[in-house]
KEDO-559614 format. One line per 4 residues: their letters; for each residue x, y, z of N, C-alpha, C. Coordinates in Angstrom, 2 decimals. Atoms other than C-alpha are relative to their C-alpha. Last residue first. Layout:
! residues N
A	X,Y,Z,X,Y,Z,X,Y,Z | ... .
***
This chain:
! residues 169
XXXX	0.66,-1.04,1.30,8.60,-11.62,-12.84,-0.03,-0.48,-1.11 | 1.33,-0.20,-0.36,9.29,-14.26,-9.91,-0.51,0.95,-0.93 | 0.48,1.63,0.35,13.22,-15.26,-11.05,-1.77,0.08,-0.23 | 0.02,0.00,1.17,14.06,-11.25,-11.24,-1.01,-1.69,-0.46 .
XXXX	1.03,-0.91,0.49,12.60,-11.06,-7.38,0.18,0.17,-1.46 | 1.28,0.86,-0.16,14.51,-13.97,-6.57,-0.95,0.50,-0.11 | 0.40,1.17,1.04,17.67,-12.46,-7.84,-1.32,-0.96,0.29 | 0.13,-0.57,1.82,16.85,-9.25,-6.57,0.43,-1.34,-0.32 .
XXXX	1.40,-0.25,0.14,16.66,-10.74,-2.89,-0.98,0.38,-1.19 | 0.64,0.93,-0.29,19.82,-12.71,-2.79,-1.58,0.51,-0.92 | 0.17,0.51,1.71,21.67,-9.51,-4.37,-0.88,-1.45,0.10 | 0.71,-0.64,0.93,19.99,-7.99,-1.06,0.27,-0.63,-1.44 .
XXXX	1.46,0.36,0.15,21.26,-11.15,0.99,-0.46,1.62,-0.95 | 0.65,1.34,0.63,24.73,-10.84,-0.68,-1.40,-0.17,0.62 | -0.22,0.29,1.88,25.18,-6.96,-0.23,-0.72,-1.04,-0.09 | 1.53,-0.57,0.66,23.75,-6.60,3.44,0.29,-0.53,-1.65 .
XXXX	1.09,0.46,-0.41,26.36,-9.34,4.75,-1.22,0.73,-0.69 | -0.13,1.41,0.94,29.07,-7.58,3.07,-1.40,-0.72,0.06 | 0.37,-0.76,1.42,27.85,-3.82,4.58,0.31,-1.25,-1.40 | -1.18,0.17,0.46,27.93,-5.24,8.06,-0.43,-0.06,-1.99 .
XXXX	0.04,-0.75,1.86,25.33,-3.16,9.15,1.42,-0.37,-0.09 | -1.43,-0.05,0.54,24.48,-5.53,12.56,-0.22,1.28,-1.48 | -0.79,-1.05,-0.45,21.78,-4.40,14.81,1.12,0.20,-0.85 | 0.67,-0.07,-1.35,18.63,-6.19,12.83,1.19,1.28,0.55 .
XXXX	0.04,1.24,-0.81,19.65,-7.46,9.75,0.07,0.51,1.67 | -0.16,-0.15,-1.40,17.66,-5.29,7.72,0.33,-0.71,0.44 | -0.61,0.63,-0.63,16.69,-5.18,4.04,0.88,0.48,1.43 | -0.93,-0.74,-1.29,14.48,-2.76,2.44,0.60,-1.57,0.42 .
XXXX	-0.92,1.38,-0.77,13.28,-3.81,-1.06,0.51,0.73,1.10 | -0.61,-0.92,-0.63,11.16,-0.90,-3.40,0.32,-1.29,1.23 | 0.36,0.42,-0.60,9.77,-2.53,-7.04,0.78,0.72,0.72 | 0.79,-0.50,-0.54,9.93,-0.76,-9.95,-0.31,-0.18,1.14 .
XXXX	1.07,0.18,0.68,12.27,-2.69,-11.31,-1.13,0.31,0.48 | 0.54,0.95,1.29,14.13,-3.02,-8.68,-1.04,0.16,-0.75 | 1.29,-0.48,0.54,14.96,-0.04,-5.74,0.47,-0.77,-1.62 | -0.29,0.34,0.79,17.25,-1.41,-2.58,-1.78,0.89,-1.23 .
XXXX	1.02,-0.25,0.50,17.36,0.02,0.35,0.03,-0.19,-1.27 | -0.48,-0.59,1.73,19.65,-1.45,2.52,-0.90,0.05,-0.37 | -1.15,1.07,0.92,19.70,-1.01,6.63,0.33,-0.10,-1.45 | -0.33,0.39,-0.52,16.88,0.59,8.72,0.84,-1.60,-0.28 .
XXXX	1.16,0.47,-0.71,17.71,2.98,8.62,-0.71,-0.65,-1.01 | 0.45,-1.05,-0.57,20.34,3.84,5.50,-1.19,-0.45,1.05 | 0.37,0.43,-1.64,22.20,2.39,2.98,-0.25,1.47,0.78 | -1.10,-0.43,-0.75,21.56,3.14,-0.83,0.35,-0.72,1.96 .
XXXX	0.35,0.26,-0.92,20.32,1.45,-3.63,0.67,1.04,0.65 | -0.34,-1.10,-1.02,19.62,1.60,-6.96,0.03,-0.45,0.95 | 0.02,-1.46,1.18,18.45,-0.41,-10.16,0.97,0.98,0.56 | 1.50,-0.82,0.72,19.22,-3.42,-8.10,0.62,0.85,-0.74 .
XXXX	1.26,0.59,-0.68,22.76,-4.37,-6.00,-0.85,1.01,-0.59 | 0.57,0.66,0.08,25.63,-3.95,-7.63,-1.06,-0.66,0.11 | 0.39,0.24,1.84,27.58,-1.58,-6.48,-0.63,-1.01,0.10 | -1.22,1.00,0.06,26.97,-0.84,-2.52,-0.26,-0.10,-1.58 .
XXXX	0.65,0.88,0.43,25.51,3.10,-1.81,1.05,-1.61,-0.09 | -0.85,1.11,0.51,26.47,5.06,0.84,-0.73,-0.71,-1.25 | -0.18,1.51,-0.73,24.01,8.07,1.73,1.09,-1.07,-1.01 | -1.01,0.28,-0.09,24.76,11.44,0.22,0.70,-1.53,0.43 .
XXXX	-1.18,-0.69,1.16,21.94,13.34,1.07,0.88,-0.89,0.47 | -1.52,0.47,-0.57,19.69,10.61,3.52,1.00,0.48,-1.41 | -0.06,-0.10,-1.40,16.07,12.03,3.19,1.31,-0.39,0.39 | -0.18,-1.00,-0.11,16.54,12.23,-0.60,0.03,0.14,1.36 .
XXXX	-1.44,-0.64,0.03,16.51,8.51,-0.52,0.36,1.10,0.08 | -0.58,0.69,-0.85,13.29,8.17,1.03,1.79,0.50,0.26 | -0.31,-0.37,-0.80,11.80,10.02,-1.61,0.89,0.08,1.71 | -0.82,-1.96,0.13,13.19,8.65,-4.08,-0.15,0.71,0.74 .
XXXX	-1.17,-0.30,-0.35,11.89,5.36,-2.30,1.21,1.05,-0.23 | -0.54,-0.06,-1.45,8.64,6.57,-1.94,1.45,-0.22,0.12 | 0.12,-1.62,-0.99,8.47,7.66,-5.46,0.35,0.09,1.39 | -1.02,-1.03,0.25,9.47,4.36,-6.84,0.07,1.15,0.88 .
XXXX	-1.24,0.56,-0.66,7.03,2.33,-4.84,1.29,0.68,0.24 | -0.66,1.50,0.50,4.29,4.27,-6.27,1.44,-0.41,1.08 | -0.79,0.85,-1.14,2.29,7.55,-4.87,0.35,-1.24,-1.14 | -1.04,-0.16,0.66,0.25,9.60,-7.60,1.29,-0.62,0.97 .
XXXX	-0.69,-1.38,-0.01,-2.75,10.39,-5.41,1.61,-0.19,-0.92 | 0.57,-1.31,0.84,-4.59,7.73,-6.96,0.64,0.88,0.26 | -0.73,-0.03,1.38,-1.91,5.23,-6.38,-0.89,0.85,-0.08 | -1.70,-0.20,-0.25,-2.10,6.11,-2.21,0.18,-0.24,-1.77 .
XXXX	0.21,-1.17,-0.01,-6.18,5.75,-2.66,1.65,0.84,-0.01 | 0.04,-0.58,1.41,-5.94,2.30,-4.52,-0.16,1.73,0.23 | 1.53,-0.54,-0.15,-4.33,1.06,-1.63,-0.53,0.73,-1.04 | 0.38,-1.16,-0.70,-1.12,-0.44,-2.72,-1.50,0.16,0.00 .
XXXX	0.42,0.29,-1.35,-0.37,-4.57,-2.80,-0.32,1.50,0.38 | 1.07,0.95,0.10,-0.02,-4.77,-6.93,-0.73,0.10,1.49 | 1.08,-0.48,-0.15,2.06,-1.48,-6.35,-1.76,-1.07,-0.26 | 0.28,0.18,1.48,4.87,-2.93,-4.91,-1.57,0.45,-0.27 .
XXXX	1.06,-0.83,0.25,6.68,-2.40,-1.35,-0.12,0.02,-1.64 | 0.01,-0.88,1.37,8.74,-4.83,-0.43,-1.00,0.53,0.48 | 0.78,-0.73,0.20,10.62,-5.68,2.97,-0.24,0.51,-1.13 | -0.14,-0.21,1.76,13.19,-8.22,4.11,-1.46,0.55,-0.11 .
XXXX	1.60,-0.42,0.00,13.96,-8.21,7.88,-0.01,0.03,-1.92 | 0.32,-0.42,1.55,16.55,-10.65,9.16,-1.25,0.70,-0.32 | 1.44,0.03,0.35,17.26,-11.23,13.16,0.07,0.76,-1.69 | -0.14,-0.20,1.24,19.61,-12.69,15.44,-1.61,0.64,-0.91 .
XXXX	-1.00,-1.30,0.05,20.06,-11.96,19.40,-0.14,0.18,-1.73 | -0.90,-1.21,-1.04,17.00,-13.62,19.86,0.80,0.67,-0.22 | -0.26,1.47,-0.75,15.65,-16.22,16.39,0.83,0.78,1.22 | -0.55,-0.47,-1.28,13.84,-13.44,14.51,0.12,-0.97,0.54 .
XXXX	-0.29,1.40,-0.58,12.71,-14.05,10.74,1.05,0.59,1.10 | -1.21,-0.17,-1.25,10.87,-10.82,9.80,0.22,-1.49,0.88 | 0.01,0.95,-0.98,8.93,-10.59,6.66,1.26,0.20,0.55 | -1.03,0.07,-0.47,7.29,-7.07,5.64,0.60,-1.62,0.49 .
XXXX	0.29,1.06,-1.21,4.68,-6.27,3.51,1.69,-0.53,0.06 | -1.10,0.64,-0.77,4.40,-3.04,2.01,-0.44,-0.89,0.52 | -0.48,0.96,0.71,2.11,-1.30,-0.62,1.12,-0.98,0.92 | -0.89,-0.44,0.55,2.17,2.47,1.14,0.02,-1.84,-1.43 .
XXXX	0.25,-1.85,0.34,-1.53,2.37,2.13,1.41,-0.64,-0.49 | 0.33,0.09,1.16,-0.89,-1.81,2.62,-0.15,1.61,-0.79 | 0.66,-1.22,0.01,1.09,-1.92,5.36,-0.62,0.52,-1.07 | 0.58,-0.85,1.13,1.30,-5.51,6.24,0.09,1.22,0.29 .
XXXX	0.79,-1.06,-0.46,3.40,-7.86,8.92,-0.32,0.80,-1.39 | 0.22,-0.97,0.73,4.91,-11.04,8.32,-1.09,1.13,0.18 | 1.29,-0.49,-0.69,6.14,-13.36,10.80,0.20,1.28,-1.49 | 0.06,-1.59,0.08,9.06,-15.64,9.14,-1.93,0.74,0.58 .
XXXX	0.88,-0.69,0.91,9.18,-19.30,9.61,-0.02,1.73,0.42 | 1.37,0.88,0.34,11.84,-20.74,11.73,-0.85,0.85,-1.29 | 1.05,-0.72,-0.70,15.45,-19.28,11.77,-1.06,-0.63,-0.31 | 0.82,0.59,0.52,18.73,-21.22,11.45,-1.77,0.38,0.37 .
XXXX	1.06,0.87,-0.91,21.22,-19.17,11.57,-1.01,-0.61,-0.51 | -0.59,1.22,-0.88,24.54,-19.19,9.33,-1.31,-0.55,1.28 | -0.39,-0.59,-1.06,24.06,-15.67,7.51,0.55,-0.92,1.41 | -0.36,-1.46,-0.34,23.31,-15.99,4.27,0.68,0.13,1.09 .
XXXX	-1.94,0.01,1.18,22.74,-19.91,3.76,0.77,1.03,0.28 | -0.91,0.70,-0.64,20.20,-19.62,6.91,1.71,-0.01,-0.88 | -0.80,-0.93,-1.05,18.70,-16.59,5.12,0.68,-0.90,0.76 | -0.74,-1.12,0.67,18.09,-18.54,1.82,0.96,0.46,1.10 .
XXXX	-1.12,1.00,0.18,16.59,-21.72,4.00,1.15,1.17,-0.98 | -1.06,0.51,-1.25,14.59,-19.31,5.59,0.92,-1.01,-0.37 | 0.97,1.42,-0.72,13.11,-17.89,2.23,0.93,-0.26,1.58 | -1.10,0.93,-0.99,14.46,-14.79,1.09,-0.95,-0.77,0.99 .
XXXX	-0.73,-0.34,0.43,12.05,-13.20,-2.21,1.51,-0.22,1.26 | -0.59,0.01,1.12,9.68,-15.24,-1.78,1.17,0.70,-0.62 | -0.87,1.54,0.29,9.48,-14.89,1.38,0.29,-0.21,-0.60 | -0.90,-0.11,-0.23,8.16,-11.26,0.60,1.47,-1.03,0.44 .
XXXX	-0.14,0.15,-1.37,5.23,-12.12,-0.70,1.71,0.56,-0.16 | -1.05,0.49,-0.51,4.68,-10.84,-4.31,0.36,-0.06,1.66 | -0.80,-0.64,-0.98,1.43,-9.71,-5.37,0.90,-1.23,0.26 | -0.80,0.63,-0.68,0.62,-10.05,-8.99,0.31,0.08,1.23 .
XXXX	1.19,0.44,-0.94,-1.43,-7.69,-10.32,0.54,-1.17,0.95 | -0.12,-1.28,-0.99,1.28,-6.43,-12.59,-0.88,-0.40,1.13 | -1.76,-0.12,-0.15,1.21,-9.92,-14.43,0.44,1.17,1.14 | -0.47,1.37,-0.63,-2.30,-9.74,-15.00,1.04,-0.11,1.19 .
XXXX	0.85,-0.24,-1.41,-2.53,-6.56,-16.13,-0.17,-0.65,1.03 | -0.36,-0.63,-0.29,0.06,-7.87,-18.82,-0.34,0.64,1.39 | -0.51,0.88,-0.98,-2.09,-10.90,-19.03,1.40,1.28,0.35 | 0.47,0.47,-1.57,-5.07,-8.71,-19.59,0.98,-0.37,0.28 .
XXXX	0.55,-1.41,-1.04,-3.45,-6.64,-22.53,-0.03,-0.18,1.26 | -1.42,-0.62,-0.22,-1.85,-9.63,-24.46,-0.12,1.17,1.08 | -0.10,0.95,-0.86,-5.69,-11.22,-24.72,1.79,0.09,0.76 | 0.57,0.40,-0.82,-6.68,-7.96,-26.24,0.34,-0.83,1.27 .
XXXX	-0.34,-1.28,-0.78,-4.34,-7.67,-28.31,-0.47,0.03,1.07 | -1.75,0.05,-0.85,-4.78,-11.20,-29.26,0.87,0.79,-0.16 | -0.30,1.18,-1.40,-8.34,-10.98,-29.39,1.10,-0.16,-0.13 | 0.01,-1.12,-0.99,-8.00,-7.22,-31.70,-0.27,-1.02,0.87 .
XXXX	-0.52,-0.97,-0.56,-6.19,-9.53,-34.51,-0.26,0.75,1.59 | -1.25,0.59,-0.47,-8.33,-12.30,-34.51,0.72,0.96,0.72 | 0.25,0.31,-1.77,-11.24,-9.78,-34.91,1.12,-0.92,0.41 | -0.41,-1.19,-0.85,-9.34,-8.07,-38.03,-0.57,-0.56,1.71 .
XXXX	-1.39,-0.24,0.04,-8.55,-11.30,-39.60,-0.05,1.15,1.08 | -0.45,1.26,-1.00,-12.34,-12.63,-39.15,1.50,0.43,0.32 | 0.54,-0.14,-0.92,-13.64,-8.74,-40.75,0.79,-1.49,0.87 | -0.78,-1.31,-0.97,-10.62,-9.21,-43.38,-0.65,0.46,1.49 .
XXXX	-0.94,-0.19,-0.36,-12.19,-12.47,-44.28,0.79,0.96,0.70 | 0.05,0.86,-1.18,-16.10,-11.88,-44.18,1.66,0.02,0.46 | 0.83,-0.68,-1.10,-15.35,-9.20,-46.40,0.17,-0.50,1.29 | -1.10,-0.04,-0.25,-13.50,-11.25,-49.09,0.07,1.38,1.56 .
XXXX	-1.19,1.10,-0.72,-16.09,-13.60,-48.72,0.84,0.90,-0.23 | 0.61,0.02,-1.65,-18.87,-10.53,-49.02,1.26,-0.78,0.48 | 0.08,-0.66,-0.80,-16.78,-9.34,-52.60,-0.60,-0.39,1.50 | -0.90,0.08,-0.34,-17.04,-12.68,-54.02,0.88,1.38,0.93 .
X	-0.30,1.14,-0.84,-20.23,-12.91,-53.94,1.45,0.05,0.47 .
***
């Protein structure tokens, strides 16, 4: 008898156990699954602070093969582009071949030996068409203010954009 109850126990201990592994697993998967807009990471009241205009809602455009969505707040001569690429939003035929965020932007960066970088901003960055390229936590950030590359202006909206992309993870 007292052998089955001490049975029953370790069997109830061990299923506890493998449900909250288990239940640690999904929200991990979870969590990665996530897609992140890109507003979210500079809102129009962000980019007004940034830069002084006052732009309406952002148009956002997709490319989903690489994982990208783009928003672009354009008011005529002014214009902000903020761009991720993450793999919650790739095609599942671009991660089968071994493609990620990362990769594109290593590759990216190898396309510009030597490019500038600014301190501070993300894991990495450099400048380069079509403006800063930032690479977070796996994640891949372009920023663009259209004609200007004033290299202050790119800094604070990219450190804008990583801190609202640390806030959202």
């Amino acid at each position: 008898m007292k052998r089955s109850k001490l049975g029953a126990i370790i069997l109830l201990v061990v299923a506890v156990f493998l449900v909250s592994c288990e239940s640690k697993q999904g929200k991990k998967e979870a969590d990665s699954a996530k897609i992140i807009e890109p507003a979210q990471l500079l809102s129009k009241e962000d980019v007004k602070a940034l830069t002084g205009v006052d732009f309406g809602v952002c148009e956002v455009k997709e490319q989903p093969v690489v994982g990208q969505k783009l928003c672009v707040y354009d008011k005529g001569n002014s214009m902000v582009q903020v761009g991720l690429s993450q793999v919650a939003f790739m095609a599942k035929k671009t991660l089968d071949s071994g493609s990620t965020p990362e990769s594109i932007y290593k590759t990216t960066k190898e396309a510009f030996p030597g490019a500038e970088t600014i301190a501070g901003v993300g894991d990495d960055n450099f400048l380069a068409p079509p403006g800063l390229h930032i690479l977070k936590n796996g994640y891949y950030i372009t920023i663009s203010l259209g004609m200007s590359n004033d290299k202050e202006k790119l800094k604070a909206v990219g450190m804008k954009a990583v801190d609202n992309l640390d806030k959202l993870r």
